[in-house]
DRENDO-1510 file (C-alpha; in Angstrom, 1 decimal, always signed):
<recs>
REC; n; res; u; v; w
REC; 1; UNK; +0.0; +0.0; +0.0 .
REC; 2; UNK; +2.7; +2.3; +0.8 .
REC; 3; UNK; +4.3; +2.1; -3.1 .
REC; 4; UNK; +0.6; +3.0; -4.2 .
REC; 5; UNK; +0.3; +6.3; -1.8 .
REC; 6; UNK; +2.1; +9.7; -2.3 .
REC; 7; UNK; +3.9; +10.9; +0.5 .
REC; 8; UNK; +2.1; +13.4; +1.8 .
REC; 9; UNK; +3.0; +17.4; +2.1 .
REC; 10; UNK; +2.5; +17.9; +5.4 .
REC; 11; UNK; +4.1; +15.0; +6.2 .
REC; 12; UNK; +7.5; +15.4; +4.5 .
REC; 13; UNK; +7.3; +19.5; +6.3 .
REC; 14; UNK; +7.1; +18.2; +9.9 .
REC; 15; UNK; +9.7; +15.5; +9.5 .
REC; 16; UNK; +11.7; +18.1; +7.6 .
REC; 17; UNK; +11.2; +20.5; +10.5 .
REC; 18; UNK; +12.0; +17.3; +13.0 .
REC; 19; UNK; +15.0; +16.7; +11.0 .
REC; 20; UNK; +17.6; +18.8; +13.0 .
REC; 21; UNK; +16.3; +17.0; +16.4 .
REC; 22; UNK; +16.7; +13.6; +14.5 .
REC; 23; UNK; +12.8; +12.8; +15.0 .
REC; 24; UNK; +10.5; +11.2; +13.0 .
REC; 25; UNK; +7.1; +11.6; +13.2 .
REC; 26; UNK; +4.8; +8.5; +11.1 .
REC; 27; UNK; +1.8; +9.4; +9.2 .
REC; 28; UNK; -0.7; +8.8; +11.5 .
REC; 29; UNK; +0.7; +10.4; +14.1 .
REC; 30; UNK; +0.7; +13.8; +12.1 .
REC; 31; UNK; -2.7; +13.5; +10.9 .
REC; 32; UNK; -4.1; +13.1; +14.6 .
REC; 33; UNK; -2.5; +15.7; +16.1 .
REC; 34; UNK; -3.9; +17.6; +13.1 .
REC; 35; UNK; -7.5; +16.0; +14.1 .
REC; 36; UNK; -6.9; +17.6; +17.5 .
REC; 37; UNK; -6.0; +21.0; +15.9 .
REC; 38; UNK; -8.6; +21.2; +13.7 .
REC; 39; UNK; -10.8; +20.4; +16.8 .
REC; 40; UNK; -8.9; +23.3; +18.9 .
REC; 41; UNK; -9.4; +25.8; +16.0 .
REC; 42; UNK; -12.9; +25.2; +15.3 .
REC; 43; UNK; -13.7; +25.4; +19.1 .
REC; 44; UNK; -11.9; +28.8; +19.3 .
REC; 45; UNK; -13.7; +29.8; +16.2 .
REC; 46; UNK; -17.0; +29.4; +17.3 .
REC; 47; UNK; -16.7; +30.0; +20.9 .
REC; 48; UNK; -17.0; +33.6; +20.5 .
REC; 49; UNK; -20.2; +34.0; +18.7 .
REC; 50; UNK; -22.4; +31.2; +20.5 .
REC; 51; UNK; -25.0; +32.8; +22.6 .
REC; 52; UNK; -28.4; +31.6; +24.4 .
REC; 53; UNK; -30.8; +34.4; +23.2 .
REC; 54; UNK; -30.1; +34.3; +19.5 .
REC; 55; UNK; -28.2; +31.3; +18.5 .
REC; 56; UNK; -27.0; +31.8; +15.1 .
REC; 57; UNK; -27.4; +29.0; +12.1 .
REC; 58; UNK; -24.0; +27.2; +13.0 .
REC; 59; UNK; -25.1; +27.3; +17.0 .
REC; 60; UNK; -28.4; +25.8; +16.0 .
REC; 61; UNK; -27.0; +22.7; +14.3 .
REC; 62; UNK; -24.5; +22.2; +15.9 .
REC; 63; UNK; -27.0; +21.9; +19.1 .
REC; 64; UNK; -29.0; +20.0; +16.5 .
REC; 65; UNK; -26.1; +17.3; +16.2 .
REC; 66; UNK; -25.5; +16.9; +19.8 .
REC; 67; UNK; -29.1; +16.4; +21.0 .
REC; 68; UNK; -28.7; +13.4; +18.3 .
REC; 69; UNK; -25.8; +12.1; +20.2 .
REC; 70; UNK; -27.2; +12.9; +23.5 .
REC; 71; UNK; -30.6; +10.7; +22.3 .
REC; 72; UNK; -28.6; +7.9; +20.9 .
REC; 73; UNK; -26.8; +7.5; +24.1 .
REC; 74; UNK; -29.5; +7.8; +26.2 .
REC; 75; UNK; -31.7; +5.2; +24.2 .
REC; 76; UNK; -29.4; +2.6; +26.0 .
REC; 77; UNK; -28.6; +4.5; +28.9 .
REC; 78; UNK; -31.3; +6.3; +30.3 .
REC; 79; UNK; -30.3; +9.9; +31.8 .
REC; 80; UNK; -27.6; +9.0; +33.2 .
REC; 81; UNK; -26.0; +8.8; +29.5 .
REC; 82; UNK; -26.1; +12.6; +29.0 .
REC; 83; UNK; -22.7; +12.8; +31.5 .
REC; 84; UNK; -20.9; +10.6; +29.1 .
REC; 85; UNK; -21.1; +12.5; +26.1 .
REC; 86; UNK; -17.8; +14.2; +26.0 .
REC; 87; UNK; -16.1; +11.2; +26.0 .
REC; 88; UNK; -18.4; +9.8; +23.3 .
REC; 89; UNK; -19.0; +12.8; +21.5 .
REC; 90; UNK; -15.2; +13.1; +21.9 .
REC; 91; UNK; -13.9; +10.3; +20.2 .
REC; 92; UNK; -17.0; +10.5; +17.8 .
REC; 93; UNK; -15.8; +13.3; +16.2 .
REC; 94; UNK; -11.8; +12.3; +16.4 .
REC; 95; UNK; -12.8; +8.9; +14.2 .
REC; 96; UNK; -15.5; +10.7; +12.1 .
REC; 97; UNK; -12.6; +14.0; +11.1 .
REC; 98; UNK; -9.7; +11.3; +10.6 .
REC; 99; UNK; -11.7; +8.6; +8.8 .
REC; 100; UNK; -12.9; +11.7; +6.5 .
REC; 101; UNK; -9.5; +12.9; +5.6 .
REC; 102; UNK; -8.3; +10.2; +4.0 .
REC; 103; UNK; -10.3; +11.6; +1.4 .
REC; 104; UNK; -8.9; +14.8; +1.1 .
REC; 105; UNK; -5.5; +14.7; -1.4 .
REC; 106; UNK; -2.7; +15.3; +0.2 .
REC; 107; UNK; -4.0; +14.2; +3.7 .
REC; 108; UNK; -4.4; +10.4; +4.8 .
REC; 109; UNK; -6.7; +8.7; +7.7 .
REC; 110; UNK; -4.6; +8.3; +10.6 .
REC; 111; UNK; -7.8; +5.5; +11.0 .
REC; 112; UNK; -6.4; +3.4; +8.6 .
REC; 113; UNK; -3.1; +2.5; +10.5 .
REC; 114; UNK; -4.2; +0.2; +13.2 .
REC; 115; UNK; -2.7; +1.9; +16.1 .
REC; 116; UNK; -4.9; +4.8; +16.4 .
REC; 117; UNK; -7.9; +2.3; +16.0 .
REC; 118; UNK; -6.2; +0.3; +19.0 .
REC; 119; UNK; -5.7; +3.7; +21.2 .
REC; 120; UNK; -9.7; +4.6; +20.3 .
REC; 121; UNK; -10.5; +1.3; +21.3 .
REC; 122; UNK; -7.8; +1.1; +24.8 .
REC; 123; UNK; -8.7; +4.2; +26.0 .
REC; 124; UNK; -12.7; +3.2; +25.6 .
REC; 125; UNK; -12.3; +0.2; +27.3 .
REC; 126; UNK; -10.5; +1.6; +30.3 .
REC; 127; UNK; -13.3; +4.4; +30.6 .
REC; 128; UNK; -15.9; +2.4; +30.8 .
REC; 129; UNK; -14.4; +0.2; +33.0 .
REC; 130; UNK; -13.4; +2.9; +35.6 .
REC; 131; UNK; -16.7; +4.1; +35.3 .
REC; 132; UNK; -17.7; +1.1; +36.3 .
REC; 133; UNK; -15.5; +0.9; +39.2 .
REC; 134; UNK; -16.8; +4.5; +40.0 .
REC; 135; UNK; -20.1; +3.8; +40.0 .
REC; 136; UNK; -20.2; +0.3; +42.2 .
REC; 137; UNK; -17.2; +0.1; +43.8 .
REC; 138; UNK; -14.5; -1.9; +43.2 .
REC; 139; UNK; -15.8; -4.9; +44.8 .
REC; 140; UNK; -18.8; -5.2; +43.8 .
REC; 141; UNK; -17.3; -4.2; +39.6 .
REC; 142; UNK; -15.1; -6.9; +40.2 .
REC; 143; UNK; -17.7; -9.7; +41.5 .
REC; 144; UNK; -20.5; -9.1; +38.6 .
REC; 145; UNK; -17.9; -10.8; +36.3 .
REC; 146; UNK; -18.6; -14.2; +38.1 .
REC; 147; UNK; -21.5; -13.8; +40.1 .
REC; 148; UNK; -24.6; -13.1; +38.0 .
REC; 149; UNK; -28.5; -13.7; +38.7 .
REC; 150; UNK; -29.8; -17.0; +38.3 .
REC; 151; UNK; -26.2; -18.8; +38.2 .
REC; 152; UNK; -24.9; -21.6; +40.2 .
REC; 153; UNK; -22.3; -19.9; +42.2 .
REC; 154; UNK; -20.5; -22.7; +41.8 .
REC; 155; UNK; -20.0; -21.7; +37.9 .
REC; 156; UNK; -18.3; -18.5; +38.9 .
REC; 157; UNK; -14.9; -19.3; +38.2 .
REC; 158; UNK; -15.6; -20.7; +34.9 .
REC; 159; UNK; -17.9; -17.5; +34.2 .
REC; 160; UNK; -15.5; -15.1; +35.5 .
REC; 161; UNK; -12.5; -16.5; +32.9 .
REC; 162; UNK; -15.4; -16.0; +30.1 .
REC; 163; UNK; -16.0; -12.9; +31.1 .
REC; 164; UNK; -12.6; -11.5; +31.3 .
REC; 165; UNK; -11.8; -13.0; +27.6 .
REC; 166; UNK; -15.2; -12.0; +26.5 .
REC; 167; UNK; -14.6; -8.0; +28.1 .
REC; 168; UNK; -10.2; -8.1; +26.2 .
REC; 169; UNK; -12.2; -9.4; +23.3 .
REC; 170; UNK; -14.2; -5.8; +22.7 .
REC; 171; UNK; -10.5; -4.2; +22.2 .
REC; 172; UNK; -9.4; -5.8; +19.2 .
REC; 173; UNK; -13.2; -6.2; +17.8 .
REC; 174; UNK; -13.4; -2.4; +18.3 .
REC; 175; UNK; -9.9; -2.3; +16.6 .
REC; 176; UNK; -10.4; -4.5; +14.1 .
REC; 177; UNK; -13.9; -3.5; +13.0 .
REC; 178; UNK; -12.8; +0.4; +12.4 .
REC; 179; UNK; -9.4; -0.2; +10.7 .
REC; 180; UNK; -10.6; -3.0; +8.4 .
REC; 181; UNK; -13.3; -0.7; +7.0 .
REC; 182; UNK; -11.4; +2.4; +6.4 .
REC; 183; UNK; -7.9; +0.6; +5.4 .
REC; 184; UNK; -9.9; -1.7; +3.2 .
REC; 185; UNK; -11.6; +1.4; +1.2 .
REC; 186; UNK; -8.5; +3.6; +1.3 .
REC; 187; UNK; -6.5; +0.2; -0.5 .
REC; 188; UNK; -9.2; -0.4; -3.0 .
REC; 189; UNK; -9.3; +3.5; -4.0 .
REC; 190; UNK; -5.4; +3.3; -4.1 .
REC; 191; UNK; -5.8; +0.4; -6.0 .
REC; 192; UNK; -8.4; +1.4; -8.9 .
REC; 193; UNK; -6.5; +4.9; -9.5 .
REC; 194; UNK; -3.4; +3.4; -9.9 .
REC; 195; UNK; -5.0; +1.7; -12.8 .
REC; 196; UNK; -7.9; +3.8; -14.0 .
REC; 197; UNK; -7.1; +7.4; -12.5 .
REC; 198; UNK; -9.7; +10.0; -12.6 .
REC; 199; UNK; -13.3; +8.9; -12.5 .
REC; 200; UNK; -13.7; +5.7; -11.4 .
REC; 201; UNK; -12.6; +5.5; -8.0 .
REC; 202; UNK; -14.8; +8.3; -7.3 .
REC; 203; UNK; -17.9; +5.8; -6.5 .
REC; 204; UNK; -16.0; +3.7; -4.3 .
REC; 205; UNK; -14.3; +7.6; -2.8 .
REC; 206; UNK; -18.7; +8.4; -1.9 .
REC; 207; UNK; -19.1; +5.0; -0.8 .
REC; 208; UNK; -16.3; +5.7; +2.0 .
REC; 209; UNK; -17.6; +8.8; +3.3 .
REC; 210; UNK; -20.9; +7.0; +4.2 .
REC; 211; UNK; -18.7; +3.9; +5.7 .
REC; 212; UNK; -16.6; +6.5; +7.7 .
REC; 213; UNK; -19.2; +8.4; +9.2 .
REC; 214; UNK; -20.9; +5.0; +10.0 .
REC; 215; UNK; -17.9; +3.5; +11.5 .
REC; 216; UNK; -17.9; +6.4; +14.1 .
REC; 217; UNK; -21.5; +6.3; +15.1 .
REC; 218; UNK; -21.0; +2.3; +15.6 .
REC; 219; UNK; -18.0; +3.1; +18.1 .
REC; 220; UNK; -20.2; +5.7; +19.9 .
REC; 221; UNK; -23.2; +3.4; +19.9 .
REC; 222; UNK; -21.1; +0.1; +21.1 .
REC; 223; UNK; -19.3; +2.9; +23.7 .
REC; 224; UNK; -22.8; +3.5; +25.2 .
REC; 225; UNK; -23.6; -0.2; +25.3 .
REC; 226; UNK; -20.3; -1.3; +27.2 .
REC; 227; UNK; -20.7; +2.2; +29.4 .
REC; 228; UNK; -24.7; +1.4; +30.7 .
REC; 229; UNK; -23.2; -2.5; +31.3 .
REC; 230; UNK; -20.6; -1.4; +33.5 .
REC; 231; UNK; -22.6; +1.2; +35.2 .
REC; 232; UNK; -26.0; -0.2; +35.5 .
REC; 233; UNK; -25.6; -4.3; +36.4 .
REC; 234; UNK; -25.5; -3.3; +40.3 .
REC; 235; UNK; -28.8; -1.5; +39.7 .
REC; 236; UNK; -30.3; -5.1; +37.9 .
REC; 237; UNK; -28.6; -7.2; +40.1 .
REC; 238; UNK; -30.3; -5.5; +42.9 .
REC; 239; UNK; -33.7; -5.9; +41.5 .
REC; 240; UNK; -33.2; -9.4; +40.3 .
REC; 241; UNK; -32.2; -10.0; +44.1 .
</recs>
Protein backbone atom coordinates (compact mmCIF):
# COMPACT_ATOMS: atom_id res chain seq x y z
CA UNK A 1 0.00 0.00 0.00
CA UNK A 2 2.72 2.29 0.80
CA UNK A 3 4.27 2.13 -3.13
CA UNK A 4 0.60 3.01 -4.19
CA UNK A 5 0.31 6.32 -1.76
CA UNK A 6 2.08 9.68 -2.25
CA UNK A 7 3.88 10.90 0.45
CA UNK A 8 2.09 13.41 1.80
CA UNK A 9 3.01 17.35 2.07
CA UNK A 10 2.53 17.93 5.38
CA UNK A 11 4.12 15.04 6.19
CA UNK A 12 7.48 15.42 4.49
CA UNK A 13 7.33 19.51 6.32
CA UNK A 14 7.10 18.19 9.94
CA UNK A 15 9.72 15.48 9.55
CA UNK A 16 11.74 18.09 7.59
CA UNK A 17 11.15 20.45 10.53
CA UNK A 18 12.01 17.31 12.96
CA UNK A 19 15.01 16.68 10.99
CA UNK A 20 17.57 18.76 13.04
CA UNK A 21 16.32 16.98 16.41
CA UNK A 22 16.72 13.64 14.48
CA UNK A 23 12.84 12.83 15.04
CA UNK A 24 10.47 11.24 12.96
CA UNK A 25 7.11 11.58 13.19
CA UNK A 26 4.80 8.53 11.08
CA UNK A 27 1.85 9.39 9.24
CA UNK A 28 -0.67 8.84 11.47
CA UNK A 29 0.75 10.42 14.09
CA UNK A 30 0.74 13.81 12.12
CA UNK A 31 -2.68 13.48 10.91
CA UNK A 32 -4.05 13.07 14.63
CA UNK A 33 -2.53 15.73 16.09
CA UNK A 34 -3.86 17.59 13.06
CA UNK A 35 -7.53 16.00 14.08
CA UNK A 36 -6.93 17.62 17.52
CA UNK A 37 -6.00 21.01 15.93
CA UNK A 38 -8.62 21.19 13.75
CA UNK A 39 -10.85 20.39 16.76
CA UNK A 40 -8.91 23.26 18.85
CA UNK A 41 -9.40 25.83 16.00
CA UNK A 42 -12.95 25.21 15.25
CA UNK A 43 -13.66 25.44 19.11
CA UNK A 44 -11.90 28.83 19.29
CA UNK A 45 -13.66 29.79 16.24
CA UNK A 46 -17.02 29.40 17.33
CA UNK A 47 -16.73 29.95 20.90
CA UNK A 48 -17.05 33.60 20.51
CA UNK A 49 -20.24 33.98 18.68
CA UNK A 50 -22.37 31.25 20.46
CA UNK A 51 -25.00 32.78 22.58
CA UNK A 52 -28.40 31.61 24.38
CA UNK A 53 -30.80 34.43 23.20
CA UNK A 54 -30.11 34.35 19.53
CA UNK A 55 -28.21 31.33 18.53
CA UNK A 56 -27.00 31.76 15.07
CA UNK A 57 -27.38 29.01 12.14
CA UNK A 58 -24.01 27.22 13.02
CA UNK A 59 -25.06 27.26 16.96
CA UNK A 60 -28.39 25.81 15.96
CA UNK A 61 -27.02 22.71 14.35
CA UNK A 62 -24.47 22.17 15.93
CA UNK A 63 -27.05 21.87 19.07
CA UNK A 64 -29.00 19.96 16.51
CA UNK A 65 -26.13 17.33 16.17
CA UNK A 66 -25.53 16.94 19.81
CA UNK A 67 -29.12 16.39 20.98
CA UNK A 68 -28.68 13.41 18.27
CA UNK A 69 -25.85 12.13 20.21
CA UNK A 70 -27.17 12.87 23.52
CA UNK A 71 -30.65 10.66 22.31
CA UNK A 72 -28.58 7.87 20.95
CA UNK A 73 -26.82 7.53 24.10
CA UNK A 74 -29.48 7.79 26.21
CA UNK A 75 -31.73 5.21 24.24
CA UNK A 76 -29.42 2.60 26.01
CA UNK A 77 -28.63 4.50 28.88
CA UNK A 78 -31.33 6.26 30.30
CA UNK A 79 -30.35 9.88 31.78
CA UNK A 80 -27.61 9.00 33.18
CA UNK A 81 -25.99 8.81 29.52
CA UNK A 82 -26.10 12.61 29.04
CA UNK A 83 -22.73 12.79 31.50
CA UNK A 84 -20.88 10.61 29.14
CA UNK A 85 -21.09 12.49 26.12
CA UNK A 86 -17.80 14.19 25.98
CA UNK A 87 -16.13 11.17 25.97
CA UNK A 88 -18.41 9.77 23.30
CA UNK A 89 -18.97 12.83 21.47
CA UNK A 90 -15.24 13.15 21.88
CA UNK A 91 -13.95 10.30 20.20
CA UNK A 92 -17.03 10.51 17.78
CA UNK A 93 -15.76 13.27 16.18
CA UNK A 94 -11.77 12.27 16.43
CA UNK A 95 -12.81 8.90 14.21
CA UNK A 96 -15.46 10.69 12.14
CA UNK A 97 -12.55 13.98 11.07
CA UNK A 98 -9.68 11.25 10.60
CA UNK A 99 -11.68 8.65 8.82
CA UNK A 100 -12.92 11.73 6.47
CA UNK A 101 -9.47 12.92 5.65
CA UNK A 102 -8.33 10.24 4.02
CA UNK A 103 -10.30 11.57 1.44
CA UNK A 104 -8.93 14.81 1.07
CA UNK A 105 -5.49 14.68 -1.40
CA UNK A 106 -2.66 15.35 0.23
CA UNK A 107 -3.99 14.17 3.70
CA UNK A 108 -4.38 10.44 4.77
CA UNK A 109 -6.69 8.67 7.66
CA UNK A 110 -4.63 8.27 10.57
CA UNK A 111 -7.85 5.53 11.04
CA UNK A 112 -6.41 3.42 8.63
CA UNK A 113 -3.10 2.49 10.51
CA UNK A 114 -4.16 0.24 13.20
CA UNK A 115 -2.67 1.94 16.11
CA UNK A 116 -4.91 4.82 16.38
CA UNK A 117 -7.94 2.28 16.02
CA UNK A 118 -6.18 0.34 18.95
CA UNK A 119 -5.70 3.65 21.19
CA UNK A 120 -9.66 4.57 20.30
CA UNK A 121 -10.55 1.32 21.27
CA UNK A 122 -7.78 1.10 24.77
CA UNK A 123 -8.70 4.16 25.99
CA UNK A 124 -12.70 3.19 25.63
CA UNK A 125 -12.27 0.24 27.34
CA UNK A 126 -10.52 1.63 30.26
CA UNK A 127 -13.30 4.35 30.57
CA UNK A 128 -15.85 2.41 30.79
CA UNK A 129 -14.40 0.21 33.05
CA UNK A 130 -13.37 2.87 35.56
CA UNK A 131 -16.69 4.12 35.33
CA UNK A 132 -17.75 1.08 36.25
CA UNK A 133 -15.47 0.93 39.24
CA UNK A 134 -16.82 4.55 40.02
CA UNK A 135 -20.12 3.76 40.01
CA UNK A 136 -20.19 0.29 42.19
CA UNK A 137 -17.21 0.06 43.83
CA UNK A 138 -14.48 -1.87 43.20
CA UNK A 139 -15.78 -4.93 44.75
CA UNK A 140 -18.81 -5.20 43.82
CA UNK A 141 -17.33 -4.20 39.64
CA UNK A 142 -15.13 -6.93 40.20
CA UNK A 143 -17.69 -9.69 41.55
CA UNK A 144 -20.46 -9.15 38.61
CA UNK A 145 -17.87 -10.81 36.32
CA UNK A 146 -18.64 -14.19 38.08
CA UNK A 147 -21.50 -13.79 40.13
CA UNK A 148 -24.61 -13.13 38.04
CA UNK A 149 -28.50 -13.72 38.71
CA UNK A 150 -29.81 -17.00 38.33
CA UNK A 151 -26.22 -18.82 38.25
CA UNK A 152 -24.94 -21.59 40.25
CA UNK A 153 -22.31 -19.94 42.23
CA UNK A 154 -20.53 -22.73 41.85
CA UNK A 155 -19.99 -21.68 37.95
CA UNK A 156 -18.31 -18.50 38.91
CA UNK A 157 -14.95 -19.31 38.24
CA UNK A 158 -15.57 -20.69 34.88
CA UNK A 159 -17.94 -17.48 34.18
CA UNK A 160 -15.53 -15.11 35.52
CA UNK A 161 -12.47 -16.46 32.88
CA UNK A 162 -15.37 -16.04 30.10
CA UNK A 163 -15.97 -12.89 31.11
CA UNK A 164 -12.56 -11.54 31.29
CA UNK A 165 -11.81 -13.01 27.55
CA UNK A 166 -15.22 -11.98 26.53
CA UNK A 167 -14.62 -8.02 28.08
CA UNK A 168 -10.20 -8.14 26.25
CA UNK A 169 -12.16 -9.42 23.31
CA UNK A 170 -14.19 -5.80 22.67
CA UNK A 171 -10.53 -4.17 22.18
CA UNK A 172 -9.44 -5.82 19.21
CA UNK A 173 -13.20 -6.17 17.78
CA UNK A 174 -13.35 -2.44 18.31
CA UNK A 175 -9.85 -2.33 16.62
CA UNK A 176 -10.44 -4.50 14.08
CA UNK A 177 -13.87 -3.50 12.98
CA UNK A 178 -12.82 0.40 12.40
CA UNK A 179 -9.39 -0.22 10.69
CA UNK A 180 -10.57 -2.97 8.43
CA UNK A 181 -13.28 -0.68 7.01
CA UNK A 182 -11.37 2.37 6.42
CA UNK A 183 -7.92 0.61 5.38
CA UNK A 184 -9.90 -1.74 3.17
CA UNK A 185 -11.61 1.36 1.24
CA UNK A 186 -8.52 3.60 1.28
CA UNK A 187 -6.53 0.24 -0.51
CA UNK A 188 -9.19 -0.42 -2.99
CA UNK A 189 -9.34 3.51 -4.03
CA UNK A 190 -5.41 3.28 -4.12
CA UNK A 191 -5.78 0.36 -6.02
CA UNK A 192 -8.38 1.40 -8.92
CA UNK A 193 -6.50 4.91 -9.53
CA UNK A 194 -3.41 3.39 -9.89
CA UNK A 195 -5.01 1.71 -12.84
CA UNK A 196 -7.94 3.78 -13.95
CA UNK A 197 -7.12 7.38 -12.52
CA UNK A 198 -9.70 10.03 -12.62
CA UNK A 199 -13.35 8.92 -12.45
CA UNK A 200 -13.66 5.67 -11.41
CA UNK A 201 -12.56 5.52 -7.99
CA UNK A 202 -14.81 8.28 -7.26
CA UNK A 203 -17.91 5.78 -6.51
CA UNK A 204 -16.02 3.69 -4.26
CA UNK A 205 -14.32 7.57 -2.81
CA UNK A 206 -18.66 8.40 -1.89
CA UNK A 207 -19.08 4.97 -0.78
CA UNK A 208 -16.27 5.73 2.04
CA UNK A 209 -17.60 8.78 3.34
CA UNK A 210 -20.91 7.04 4.16
CA UNK A 211 -18.70 3.94 5.73
CA UNK A 212 -16.59 6.48 7.69
CA UNK A 213 -19.23 8.39 9.18
CA UNK A 214 -20.90 4.98 10.01
CA UNK A 215 -17.88 3.54 11.54
CA UNK A 216 -17.86 6.36 14.06
CA UNK A 217 -21.53 6.26 15.13
CA UNK A 218 -21.02 2.35 15.65
CA UNK A 219 -18.02 3.12 18.08
CA UNK A 220 -20.19 5.69 19.89
CA UNK A 221 -23.16 3.36 19.92
CA UNK A 222 -21.09 0.13 21.11
CA UNK A 223 -19.30 2.88 23.71
CA UNK A 224 -22.85 3.54 25.25
CA UNK A 225 -23.56 -0.21 25.35
CA UNK A 226 -20.33 -1.34 27.16
CA UNK A 227 -20.66 2.17 29.36
CA UNK A 228 -24.68 1.37 30.68
CA UNK A 229 -23.23 -2.55 31.31
CA UNK A 230 -20.64 -1.41 33.46
CA UNK A 231 -22.56 1.22 35.18
CA UNK A 232 -25.99 -0.17 35.46
CA UNK A 233 -25.58 -4.32 36.38
CA UNK A 234 -25.46 -3.30 40.26
CA UNK A 235 -28.83 -1.49 39.66
CA UNK A 236 -30.30 -5.06 37.87
CA UNK A 237 -28.60 -7.19 40.05
CA UNK A 238 -30.30 -5.48 42.90
CA UNK A 239 -33.73 -5.92 41.51
CA UNK A 240 -33.19 -9.41 40.31
CA UNK A 241 -32.24 -10.04 44.14
Amino acid sequence: MEALEHPSPLVQLINTLLAPLHLHAPDHLVFSALICLIVLALGLAIRPSLSVASPGRVQIVLEDIVGFFVSSIESFMGPRGRQFLPMLGGLFVFIWIGNMMGQVPGLGAPTSNVNVPFACAITLWLYYHYQGVRAQGPVSYIKHFGVMPGVPIVMAPMIFVIEIISHFSRVLSLTLRLFGNIFGEHLVVLIIASIVPFLLPLPIQLLGLVVGTLQAFIFLVLGAIYLAAAVTVGEHHEELG
